[in-house]
Backbone bond lengths (Angstrom), bond angles and torsions (degrees), N, CA, C in turn:
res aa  C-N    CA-C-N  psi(-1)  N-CA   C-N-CA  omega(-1)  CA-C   N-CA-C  phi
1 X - - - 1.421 - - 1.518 109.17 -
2 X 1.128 107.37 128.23 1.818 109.48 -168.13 1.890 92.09 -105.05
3 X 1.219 93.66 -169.39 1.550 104.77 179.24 1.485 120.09 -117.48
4 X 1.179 81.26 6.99 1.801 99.86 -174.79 2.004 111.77 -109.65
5 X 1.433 90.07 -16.30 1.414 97.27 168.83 1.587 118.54 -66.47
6 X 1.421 112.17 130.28 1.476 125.81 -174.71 1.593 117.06 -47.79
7 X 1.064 109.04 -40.16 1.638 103.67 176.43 1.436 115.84 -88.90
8 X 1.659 116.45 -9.06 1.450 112.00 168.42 1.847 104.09 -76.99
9 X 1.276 96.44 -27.97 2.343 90.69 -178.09 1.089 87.44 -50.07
10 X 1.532 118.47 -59.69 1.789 113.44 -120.56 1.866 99.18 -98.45
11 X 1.281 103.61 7.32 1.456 99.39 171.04 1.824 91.91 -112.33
12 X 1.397 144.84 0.45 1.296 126.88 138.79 1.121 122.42 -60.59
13 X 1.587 100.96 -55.69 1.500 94.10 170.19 1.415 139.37 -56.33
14 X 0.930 111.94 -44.21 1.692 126.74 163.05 1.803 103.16 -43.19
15 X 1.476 121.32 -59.85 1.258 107.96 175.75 1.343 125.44 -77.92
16 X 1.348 142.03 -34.11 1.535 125.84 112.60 1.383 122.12 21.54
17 X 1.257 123.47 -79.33 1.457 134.54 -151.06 1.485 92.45 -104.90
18 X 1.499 143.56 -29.13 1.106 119.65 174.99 1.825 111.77 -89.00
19 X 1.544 114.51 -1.82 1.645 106.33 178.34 1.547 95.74 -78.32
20 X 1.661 120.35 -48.16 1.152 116.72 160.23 1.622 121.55 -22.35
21 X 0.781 95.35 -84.44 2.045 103.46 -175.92 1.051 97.08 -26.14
22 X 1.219 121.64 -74.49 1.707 136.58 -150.91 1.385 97.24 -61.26
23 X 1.188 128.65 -46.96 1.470 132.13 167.68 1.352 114.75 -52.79
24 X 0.955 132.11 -50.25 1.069 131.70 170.07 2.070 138.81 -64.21
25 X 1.328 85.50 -30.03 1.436 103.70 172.45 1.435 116.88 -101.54
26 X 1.991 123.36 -14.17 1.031 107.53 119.06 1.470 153.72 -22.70
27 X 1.582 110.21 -80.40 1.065 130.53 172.11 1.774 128.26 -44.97
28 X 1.505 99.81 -20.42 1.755 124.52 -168.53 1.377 90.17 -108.76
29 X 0.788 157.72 -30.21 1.677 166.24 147.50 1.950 88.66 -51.20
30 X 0.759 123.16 -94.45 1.908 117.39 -157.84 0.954 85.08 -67.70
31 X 1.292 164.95 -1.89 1.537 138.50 170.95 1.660 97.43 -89.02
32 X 1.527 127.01 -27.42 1.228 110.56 -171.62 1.571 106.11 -90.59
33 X 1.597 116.81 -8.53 1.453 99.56 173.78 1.480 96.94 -102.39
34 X 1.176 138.03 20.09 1.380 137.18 142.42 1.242 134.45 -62.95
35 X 1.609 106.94 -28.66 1.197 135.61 168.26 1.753 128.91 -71.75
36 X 1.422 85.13 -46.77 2.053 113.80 166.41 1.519 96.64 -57.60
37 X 1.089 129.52 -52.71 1.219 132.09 -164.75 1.622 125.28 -65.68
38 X 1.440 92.20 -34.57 1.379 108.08 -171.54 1.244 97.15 -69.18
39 X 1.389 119.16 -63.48 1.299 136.92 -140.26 1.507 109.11 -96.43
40 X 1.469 125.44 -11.30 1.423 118.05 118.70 1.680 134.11 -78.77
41 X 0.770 93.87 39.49 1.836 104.48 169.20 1.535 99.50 -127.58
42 X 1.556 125.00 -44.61 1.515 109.77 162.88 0.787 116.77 -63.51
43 X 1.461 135.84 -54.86 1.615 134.84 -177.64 1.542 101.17 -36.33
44 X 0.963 142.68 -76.83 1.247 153.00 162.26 1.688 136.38 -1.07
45 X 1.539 92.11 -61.80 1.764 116.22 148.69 1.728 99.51 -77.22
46 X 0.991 137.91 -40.52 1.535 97.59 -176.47 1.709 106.64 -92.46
47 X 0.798 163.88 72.12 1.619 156.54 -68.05 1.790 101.18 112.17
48 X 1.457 94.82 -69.40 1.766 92.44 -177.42 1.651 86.11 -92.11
49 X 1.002 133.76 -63.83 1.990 103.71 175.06 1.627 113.02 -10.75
50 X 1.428 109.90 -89.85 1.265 126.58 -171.67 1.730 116.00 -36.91
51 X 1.559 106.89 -45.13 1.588 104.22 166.15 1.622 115.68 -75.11
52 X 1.293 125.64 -16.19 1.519 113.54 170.72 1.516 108.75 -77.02
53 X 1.409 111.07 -56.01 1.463 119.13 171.02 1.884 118.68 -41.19
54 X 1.427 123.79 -51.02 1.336 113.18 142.97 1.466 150.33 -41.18
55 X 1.379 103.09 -33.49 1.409 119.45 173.32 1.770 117.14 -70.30
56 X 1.075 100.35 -35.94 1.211 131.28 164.29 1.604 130.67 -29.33
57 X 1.772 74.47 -76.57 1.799 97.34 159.75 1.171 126.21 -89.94
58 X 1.527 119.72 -10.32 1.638 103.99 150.44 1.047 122.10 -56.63
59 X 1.843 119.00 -51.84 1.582 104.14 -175.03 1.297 118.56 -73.52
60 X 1.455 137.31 -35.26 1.172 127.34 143.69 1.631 116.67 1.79
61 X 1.332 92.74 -97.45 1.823 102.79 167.90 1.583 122.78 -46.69
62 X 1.135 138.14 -21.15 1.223 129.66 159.68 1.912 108.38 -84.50
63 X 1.385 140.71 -29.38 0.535 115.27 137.52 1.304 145.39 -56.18
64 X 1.548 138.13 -27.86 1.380 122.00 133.80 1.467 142.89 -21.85
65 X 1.242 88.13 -35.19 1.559 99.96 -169.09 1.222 112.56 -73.33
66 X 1.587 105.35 -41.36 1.137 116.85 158.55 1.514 158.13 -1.99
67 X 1.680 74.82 -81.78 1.806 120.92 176.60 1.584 96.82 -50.48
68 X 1.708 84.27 -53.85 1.888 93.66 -161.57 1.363 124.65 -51.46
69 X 1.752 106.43 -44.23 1.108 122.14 -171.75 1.513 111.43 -64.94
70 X 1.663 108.53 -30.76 1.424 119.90 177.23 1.777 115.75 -64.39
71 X 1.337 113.23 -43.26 0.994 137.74 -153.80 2.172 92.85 -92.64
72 X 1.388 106.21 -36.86 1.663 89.14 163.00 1.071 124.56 -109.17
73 X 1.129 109.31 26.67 1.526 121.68 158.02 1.555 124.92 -87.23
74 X 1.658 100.67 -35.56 1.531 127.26 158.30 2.127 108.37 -48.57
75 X 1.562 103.10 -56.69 1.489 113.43 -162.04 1.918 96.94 -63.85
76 X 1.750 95.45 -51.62 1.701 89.10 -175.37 1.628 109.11 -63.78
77 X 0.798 119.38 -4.49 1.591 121.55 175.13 1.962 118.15 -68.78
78 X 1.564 66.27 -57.68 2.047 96.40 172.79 1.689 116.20 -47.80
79 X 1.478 99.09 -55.23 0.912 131.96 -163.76 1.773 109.98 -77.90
80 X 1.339 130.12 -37.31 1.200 129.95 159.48 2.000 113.54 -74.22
81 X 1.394 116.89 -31.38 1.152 117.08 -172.60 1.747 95.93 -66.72
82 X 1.338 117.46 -24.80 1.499 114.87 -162.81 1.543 112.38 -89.03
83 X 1.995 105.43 -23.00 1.151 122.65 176.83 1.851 100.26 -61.46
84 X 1.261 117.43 -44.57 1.344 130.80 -145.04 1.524 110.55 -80.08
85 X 1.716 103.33 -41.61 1.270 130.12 -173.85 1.277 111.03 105.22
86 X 1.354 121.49 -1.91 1.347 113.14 -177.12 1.751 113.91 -65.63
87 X 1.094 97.83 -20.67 1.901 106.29 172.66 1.400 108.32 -130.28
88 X 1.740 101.81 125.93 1.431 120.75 -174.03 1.681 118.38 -107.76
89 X 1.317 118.48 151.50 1.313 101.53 -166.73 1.849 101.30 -97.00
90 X 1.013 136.92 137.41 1.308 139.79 -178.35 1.440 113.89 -121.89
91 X 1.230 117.40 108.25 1.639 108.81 -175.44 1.537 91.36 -112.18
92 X 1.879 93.26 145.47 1.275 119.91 -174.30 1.576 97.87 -73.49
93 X 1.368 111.48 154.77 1.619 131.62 167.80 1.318 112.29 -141.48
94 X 1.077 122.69 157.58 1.154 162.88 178.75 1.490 113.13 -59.36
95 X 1.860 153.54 94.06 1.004 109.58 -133.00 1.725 80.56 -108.21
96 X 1.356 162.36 174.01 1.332 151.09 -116.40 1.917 73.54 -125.39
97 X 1.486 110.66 175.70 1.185 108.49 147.34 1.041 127.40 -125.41
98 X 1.432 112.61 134.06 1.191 123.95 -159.18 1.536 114.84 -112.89
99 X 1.576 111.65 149.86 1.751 89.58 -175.01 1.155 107.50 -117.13
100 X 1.316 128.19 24.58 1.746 132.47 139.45 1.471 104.17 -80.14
101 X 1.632 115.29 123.40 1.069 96.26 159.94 1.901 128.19 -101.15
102 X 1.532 81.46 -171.87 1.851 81.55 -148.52 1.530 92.55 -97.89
103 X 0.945 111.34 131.38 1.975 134.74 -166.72 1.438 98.58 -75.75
104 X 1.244 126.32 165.48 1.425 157.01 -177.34 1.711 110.81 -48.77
105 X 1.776 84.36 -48.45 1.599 101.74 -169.63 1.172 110.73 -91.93
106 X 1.291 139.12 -14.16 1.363 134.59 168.92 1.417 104.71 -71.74
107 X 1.367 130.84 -48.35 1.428 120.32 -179.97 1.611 113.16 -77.74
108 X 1.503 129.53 -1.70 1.372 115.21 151.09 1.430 116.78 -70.57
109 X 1.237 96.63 -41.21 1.673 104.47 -172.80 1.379 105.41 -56.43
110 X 1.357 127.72 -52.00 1.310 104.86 175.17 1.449 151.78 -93.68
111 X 1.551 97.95 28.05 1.449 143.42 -173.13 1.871 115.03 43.77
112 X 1.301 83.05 62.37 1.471 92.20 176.72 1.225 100.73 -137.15
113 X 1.765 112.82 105.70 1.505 105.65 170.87 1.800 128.15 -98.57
114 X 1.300 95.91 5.47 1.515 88.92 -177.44 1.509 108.50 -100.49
115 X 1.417 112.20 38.03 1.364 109.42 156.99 1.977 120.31 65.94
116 X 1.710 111.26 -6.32 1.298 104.74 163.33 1.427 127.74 -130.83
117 X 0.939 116.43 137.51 1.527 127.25 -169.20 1.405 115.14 -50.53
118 X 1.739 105.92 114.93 1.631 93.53 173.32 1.733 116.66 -139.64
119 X 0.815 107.55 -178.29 1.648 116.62 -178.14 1.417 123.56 -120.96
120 X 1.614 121.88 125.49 1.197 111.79 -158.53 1.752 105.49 -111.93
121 X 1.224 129.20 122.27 1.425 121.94 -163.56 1.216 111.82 -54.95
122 X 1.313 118.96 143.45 1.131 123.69 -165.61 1.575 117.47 -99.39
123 X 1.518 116.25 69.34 1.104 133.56 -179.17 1.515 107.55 80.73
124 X 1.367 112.08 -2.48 1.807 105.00 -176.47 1.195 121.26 -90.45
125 X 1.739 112.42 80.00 1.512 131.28 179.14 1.921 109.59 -39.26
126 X 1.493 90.59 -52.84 1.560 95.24 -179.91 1.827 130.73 -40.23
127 X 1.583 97.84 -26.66 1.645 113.61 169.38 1.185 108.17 -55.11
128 X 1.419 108.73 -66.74 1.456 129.94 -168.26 1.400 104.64 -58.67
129 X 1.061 132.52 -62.01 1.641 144.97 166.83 1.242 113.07 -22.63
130 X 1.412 109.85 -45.46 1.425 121.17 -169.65 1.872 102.60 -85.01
131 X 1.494 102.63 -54.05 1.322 104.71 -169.17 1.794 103.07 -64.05
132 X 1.496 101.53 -33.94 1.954 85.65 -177.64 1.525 91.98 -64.79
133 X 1.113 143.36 -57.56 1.446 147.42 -176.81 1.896 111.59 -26.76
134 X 0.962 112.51 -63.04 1.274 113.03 167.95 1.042 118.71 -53.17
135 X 1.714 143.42 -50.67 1.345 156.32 -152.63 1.661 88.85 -75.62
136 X 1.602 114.93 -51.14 1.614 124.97 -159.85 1.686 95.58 -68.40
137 X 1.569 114.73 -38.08 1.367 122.21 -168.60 1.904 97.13 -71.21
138 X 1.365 118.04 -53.76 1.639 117.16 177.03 1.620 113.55 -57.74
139 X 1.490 116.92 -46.55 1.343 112.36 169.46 0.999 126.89 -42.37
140 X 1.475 108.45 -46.25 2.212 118.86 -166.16 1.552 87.34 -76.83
141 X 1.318 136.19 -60.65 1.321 117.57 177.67 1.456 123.59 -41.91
142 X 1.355 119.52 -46.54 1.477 107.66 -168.77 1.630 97.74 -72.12
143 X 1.180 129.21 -40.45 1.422 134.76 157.95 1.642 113.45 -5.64
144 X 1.240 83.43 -79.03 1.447 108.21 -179.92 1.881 126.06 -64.48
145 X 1.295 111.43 -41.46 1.733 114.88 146.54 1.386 123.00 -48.90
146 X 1.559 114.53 -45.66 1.569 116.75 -173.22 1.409 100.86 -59.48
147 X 1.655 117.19 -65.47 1.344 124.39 -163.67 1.633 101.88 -57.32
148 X 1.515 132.18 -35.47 1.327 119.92 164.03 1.533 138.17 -55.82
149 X 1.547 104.80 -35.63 0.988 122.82 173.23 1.891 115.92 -48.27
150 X 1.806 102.88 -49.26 1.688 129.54 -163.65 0.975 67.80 -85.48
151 X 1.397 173.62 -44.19 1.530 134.62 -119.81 1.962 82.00 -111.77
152 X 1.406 98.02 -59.57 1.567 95.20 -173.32 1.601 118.42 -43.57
153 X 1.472 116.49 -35.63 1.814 127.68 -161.17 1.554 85.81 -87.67
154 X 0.968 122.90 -24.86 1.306 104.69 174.02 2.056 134.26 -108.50
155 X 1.327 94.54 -2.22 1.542 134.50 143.81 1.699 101.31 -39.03
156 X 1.217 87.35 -94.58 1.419 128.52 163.73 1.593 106.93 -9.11
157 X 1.249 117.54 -84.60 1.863 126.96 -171.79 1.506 87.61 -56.81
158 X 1.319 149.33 -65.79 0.956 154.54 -142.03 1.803 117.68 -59.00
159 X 1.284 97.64 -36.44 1.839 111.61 154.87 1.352 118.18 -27.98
């Protein structure tokens, strides 16, 4: 048997090319449960990420809820004192200028001591209703931006 004979190559080669394979489909086999492995070990850490990051924004949101509940408890307060009359709406004016000036006793007399001219609505609750309404409507928003803002910056560090 020489080494030059055709069926002695092709059975090197053949064993050659099949230690290859096996090596190779070894190696592609533990690299893919190397891979399984990994990538349930991240899954895993982001899992407890995702539940801290939730927890997060629950209390966030229960502190919102909070605020709110505090804050319309404040408006129905407002809001019955204005029903009642116990709170009046007074809008500031402009007082003209005048070049007599106005004496000591004219502004007792008309029981205004802080010196600026104002106007007191004239029974029209509905202004006031409306204007606390708006103020309660801008408040709950900024409310609601702030607590987004803390929830995200602290989202955020938590990376």
């Amino acid at each position: 048997m020489s080494l030059l004979n055709p069926w002695v190559l092709l059975g090197i080669v053949m064993a050659v090319l099949s230690a290859f394979g096996g090596g190779y489909y070894k190696g592609k086999d533990s690299e893919y449960q190397r891979q399984q492995l990994e990538i349930a070990a991240l899954n895993a850490k982001a899992r407890e990420t995702e539940q801290a990051m939730a927890k997060v924004a629950q209390t966030y949101g229960e502190t919102l809820r909070k605020a709110n509940n505090v804050a319309k408890a404040k408006e129905n307060q407002l809001r019955a004192d204005l029903n009642s009359g116990a709170l009046k709406l007074r809008l500031p004016t402009k007082a003209p200028n005048c070049a007599v000036p106005v004496s000591e006793t004219a502004t007792v007399a008309s029981g205004s001591d802080s010196g600026e001219a104002g106007a007191e609505s004239s029974g029209s609750v509905d202004v006031a209703a409306n204007l606390l309404q708006i103020a309660a409507d801008g408040d709950a928003a900024i409310r609601k931006l702030n607590t987004c803002i803390e929830t995200y910056e602290t989202l955020r560090s938590k990376q």
